[in-house]
DOBA-424882 format. One record per residue (C-alpha): x, y, z. Coordinates in steps of 0.05 Angstrom, whole numbers, m for minus. Layout:
{pt {X; Y; Z}};
...
END
This chain:
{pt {m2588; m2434; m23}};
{pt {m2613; m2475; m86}};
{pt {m2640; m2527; m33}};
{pt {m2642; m2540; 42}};
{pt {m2582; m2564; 60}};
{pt {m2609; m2634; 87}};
{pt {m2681; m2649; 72}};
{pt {m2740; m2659; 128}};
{pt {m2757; m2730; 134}};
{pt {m2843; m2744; 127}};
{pt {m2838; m2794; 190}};
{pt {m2901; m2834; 149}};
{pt {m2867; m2893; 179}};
{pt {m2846; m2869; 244}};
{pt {m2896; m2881; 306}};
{pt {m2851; m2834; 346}};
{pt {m2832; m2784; 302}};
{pt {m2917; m2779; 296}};
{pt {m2919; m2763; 370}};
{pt {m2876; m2701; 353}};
{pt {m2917; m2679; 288}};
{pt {m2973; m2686; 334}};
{pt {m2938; m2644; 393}};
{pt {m2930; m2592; 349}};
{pt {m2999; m2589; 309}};
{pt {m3021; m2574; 386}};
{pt {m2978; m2520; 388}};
{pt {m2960; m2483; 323}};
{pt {m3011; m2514; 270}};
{pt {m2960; m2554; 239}};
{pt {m2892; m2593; 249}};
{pt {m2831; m2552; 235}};
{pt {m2786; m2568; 185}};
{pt {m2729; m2569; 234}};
{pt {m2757; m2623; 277}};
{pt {m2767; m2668; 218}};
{pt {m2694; m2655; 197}};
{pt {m2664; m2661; 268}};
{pt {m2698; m2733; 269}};
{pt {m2651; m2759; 217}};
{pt {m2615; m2774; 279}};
{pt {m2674; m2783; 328}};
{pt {m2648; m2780; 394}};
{pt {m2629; m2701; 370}};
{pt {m2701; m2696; 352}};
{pt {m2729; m2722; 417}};
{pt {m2675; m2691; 471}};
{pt {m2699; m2619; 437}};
{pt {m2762; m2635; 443}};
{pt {m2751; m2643; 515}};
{pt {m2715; m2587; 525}};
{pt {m2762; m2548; 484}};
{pt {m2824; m2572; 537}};
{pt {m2779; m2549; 602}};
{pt {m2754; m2488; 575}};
{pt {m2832; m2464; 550}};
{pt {m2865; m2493; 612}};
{pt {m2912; m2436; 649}};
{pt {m2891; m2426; 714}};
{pt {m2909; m2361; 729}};
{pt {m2897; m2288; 710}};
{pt {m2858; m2304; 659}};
{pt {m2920; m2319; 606}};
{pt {m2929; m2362; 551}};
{pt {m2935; m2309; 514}};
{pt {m2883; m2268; 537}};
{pt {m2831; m2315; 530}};
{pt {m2851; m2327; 449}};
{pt {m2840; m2253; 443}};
{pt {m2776; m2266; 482}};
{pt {m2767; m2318; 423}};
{pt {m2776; m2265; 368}};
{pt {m2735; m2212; 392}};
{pt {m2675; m2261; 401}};
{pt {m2692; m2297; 331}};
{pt {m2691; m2223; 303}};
{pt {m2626; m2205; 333}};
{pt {m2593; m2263; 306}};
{pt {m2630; m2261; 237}};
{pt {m2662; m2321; 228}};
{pt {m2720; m2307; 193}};
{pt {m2749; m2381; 205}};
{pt {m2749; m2373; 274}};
{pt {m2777; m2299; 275}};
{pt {m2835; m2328; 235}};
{pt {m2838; m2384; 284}};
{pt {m2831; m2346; 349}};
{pt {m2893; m2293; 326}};
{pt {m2942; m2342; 302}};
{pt {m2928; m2387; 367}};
{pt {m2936; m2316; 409}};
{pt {m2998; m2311; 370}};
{pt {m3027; m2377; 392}};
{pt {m3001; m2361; 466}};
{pt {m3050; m2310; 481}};
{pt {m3004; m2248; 461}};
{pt {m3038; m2184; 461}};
{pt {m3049; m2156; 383}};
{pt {m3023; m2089; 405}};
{pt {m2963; m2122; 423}};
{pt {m2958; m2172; 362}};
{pt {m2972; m2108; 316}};
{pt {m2913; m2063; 359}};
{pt {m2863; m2122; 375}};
{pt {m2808; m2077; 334}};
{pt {m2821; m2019; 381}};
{pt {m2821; m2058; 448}};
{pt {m2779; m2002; 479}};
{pt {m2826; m1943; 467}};
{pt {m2901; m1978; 454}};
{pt {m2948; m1968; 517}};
{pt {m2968; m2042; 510}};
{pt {m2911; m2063; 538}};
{pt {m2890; m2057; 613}};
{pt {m2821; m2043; 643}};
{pt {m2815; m2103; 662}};
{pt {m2820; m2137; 589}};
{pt {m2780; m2077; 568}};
{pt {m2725; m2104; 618}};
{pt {m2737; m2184; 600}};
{pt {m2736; m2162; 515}};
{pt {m2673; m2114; 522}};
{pt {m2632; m2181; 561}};
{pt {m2662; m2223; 496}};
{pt {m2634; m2178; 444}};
{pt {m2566; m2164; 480}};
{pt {m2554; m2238; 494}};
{pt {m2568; m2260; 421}};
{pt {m2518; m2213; 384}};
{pt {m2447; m2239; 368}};
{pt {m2412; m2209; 415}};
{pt {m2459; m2218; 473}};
{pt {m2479; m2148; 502}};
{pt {m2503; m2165; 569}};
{pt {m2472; m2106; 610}};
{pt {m2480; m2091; 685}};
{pt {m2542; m2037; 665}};
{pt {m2579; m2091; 628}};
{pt {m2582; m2146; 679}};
{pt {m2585; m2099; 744}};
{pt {m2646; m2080; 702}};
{pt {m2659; m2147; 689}};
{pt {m2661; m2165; 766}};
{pt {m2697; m2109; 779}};
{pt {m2765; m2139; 754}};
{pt {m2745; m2207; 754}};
{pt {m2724; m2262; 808}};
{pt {m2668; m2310; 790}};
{pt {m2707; m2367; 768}};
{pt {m2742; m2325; 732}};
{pt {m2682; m2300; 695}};
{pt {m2660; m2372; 685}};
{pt {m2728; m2378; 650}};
{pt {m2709; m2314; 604}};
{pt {m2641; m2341; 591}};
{pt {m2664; m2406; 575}};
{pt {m2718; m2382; 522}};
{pt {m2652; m2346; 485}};
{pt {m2604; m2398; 491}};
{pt {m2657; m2444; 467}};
{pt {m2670; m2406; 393}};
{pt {m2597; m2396; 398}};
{pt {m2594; m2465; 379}};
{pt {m2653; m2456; 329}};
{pt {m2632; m2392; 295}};
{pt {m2562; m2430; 279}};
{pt {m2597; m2500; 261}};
{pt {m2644; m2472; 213}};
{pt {m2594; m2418; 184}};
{pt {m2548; m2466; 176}};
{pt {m2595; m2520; 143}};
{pt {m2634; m2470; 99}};
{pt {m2695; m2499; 129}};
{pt {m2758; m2493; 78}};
{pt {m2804; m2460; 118}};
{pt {m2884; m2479; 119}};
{pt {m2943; m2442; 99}};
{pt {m2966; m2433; 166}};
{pt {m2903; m2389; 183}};
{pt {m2908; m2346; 125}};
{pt {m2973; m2327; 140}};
{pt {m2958; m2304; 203}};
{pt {m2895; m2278; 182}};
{pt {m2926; m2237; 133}};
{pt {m2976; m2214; 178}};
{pt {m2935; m2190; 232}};
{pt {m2864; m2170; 205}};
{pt {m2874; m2160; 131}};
{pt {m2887; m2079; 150}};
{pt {m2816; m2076; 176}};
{pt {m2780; m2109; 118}};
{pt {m2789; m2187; 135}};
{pt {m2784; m2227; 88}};
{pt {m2781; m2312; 71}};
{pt {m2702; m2303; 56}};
{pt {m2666; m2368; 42}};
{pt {m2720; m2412; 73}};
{pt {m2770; m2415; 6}};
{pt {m2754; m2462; m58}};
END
């Protein structure tokens, strides 16, 4: 794309679109380019935002961490470089382990990771691909390690950045310094690259 398909709006004049550029300085570094796009029509803007907190929220097993490397495996499926960028730099700042930020592309083999992420990573990738994959063996292993509001955490994390990989795929969404960096620290060794998101 020559240029994103609608521009981010600076929100200089907006109290409340400054409570979301704030929001996110807390929790990425920097405001995404999506947000300030979505707030062309604010109400978009602020219901994500909302659903962004629930969906996130720590309530257990389930980890902050995990659940932005639940993010990146879904983001990765689907092929949305933004959000893969995104999704590691936010696992990053979540307290991820480096072995598993440095093996996130071998998941299924890597001793860093346990069954049970294993199981919760293997529902991410199969429920982001077009079509959906989810078979009996993936979610009987799903249940296996996970209870069912745990799984409605899991599904909510994918259907979530379903939403994002689509929105900023779709908008060409210029991506921000902050994400490169990360991306090119984490995923650059397995071919990741900017894509459409850099003008």
């Amino acid at each position: 794309m020559k240029q994103p398909l609608v521009f981010p709006k600076s929100g200089d004049a907006d109290p409340e679109l400054q409570k979301l550029i704030e929001f996110y300085n807390e929790t990425l570094g920097f405001c995404p380019n999506s947000v300030r796009t979505m707030h062309h029509r604010p109400q978009i803007a602020y219901s994500f935002i909302e659903m962004n907190k629930a969906v996130m929220a720590n309530h257990g097993r389930v980890t902050s961490a995990l659940k932005r490397m639940i993010a990146y495996i879904s983001s990765n499926a689907a092929g949305c470089r933004y959000c893969q960028a995104h999704a590691i730099r936010a696992a990053e700042r979540y307290g991820a382990e480096q072995e598993k930020l440095d093996n996130i592309w071998d998941y299924k083999t890597h001793p860093a990771f346990s069954e049970a992420e294993r199981a919760a990573l293997d529902f991410a990738f199969a429920a982001s691909i077009i079509p959906n994959s989810v078979d009996d063996a993936i979610a009987e292993n799903l249940r296996k390690y996970w209870d069912e509001g745990e799984i409605v955490e899991i599904t909510g994390v994918v259907a979530l950045f379903g939403y994002l990989n689509r929105w900023n795929d779709s908008m060409g969404t210029e991506m921000e310094s902050g994400a490169i960096e990360s991306g090119e620290k984490y995923l650059n060794k397995k071919g990741w690259t900017i894509g459409k998101h850099a003008y």
